[in-house]
C-alpha positions as CSV (number, residue, x, y, z in Angstrom):
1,X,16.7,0.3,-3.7
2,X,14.2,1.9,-5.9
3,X,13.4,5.1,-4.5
4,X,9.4,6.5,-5.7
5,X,7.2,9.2,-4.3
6,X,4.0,8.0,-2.3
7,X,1.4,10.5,-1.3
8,X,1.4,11.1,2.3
9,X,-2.3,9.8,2.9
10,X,-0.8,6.7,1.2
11,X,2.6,6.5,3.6
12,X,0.3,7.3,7.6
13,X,-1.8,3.8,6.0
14,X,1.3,2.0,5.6
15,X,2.3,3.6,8.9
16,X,-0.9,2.9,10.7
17,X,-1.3,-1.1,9.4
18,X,2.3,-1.3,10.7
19,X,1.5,-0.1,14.6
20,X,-1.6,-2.8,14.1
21,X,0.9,-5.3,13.1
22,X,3.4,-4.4,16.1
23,X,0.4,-4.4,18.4
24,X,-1.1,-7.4,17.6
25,X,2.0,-9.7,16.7
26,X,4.4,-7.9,19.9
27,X,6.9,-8.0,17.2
28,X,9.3,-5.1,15.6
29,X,8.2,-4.6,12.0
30,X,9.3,-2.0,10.4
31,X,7.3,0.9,7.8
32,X,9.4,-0.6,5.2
33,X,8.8,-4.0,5.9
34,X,4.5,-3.2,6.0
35,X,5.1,-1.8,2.4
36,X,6.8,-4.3,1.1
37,X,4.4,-7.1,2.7
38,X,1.2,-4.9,1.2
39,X,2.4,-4.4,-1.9
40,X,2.9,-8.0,-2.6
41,X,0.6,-9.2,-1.0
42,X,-1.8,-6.3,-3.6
43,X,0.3,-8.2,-6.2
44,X,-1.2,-11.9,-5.5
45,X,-4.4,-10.8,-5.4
46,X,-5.3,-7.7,-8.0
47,X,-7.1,-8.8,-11.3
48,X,-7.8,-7.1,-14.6
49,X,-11.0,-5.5,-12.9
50,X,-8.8,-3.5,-10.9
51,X,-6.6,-2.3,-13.7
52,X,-10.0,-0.8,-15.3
53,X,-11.1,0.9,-12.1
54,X,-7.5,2.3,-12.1
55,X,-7.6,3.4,-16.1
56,X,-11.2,4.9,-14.8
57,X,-9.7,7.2,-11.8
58,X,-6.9,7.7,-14.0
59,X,-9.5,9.3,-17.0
60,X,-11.3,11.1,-13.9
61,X,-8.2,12.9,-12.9
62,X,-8.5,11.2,-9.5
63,X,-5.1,10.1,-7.5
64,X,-6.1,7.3,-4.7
């Protein structure tokens, strides 16, 4: 598996939507398993407007 660096503000979301997903489902899901859902489910749904607000945070200096 690929191994990359997140921030830490991005990992607790990851961990947070995945103690939402255990409370509301009652079922064991895992922080790796909440990444990988959010990240394609970010997949289906980004458009080229998104890669310009990225190029524009990117030209700001700012990390989200």
């Amino acid at each position: 598996m690929a191994t990359k660096h997140l921030p830490d503000t991005t990992w607790r979301r990851v961990e947070q939507e995945a103690v939402k997903a255990v409370t509301v489902t009652k079922t064991g899901i895992k922080d790796t398993e909440m990444l990988n859902y959010l990240i394609l489910k970010g997949l289906n749904s980004i458009t080229e407007e998104d890669y310009w607000e990225l190029a524009k945070k990117k030209s700001k200096g700012r990390r989200d």
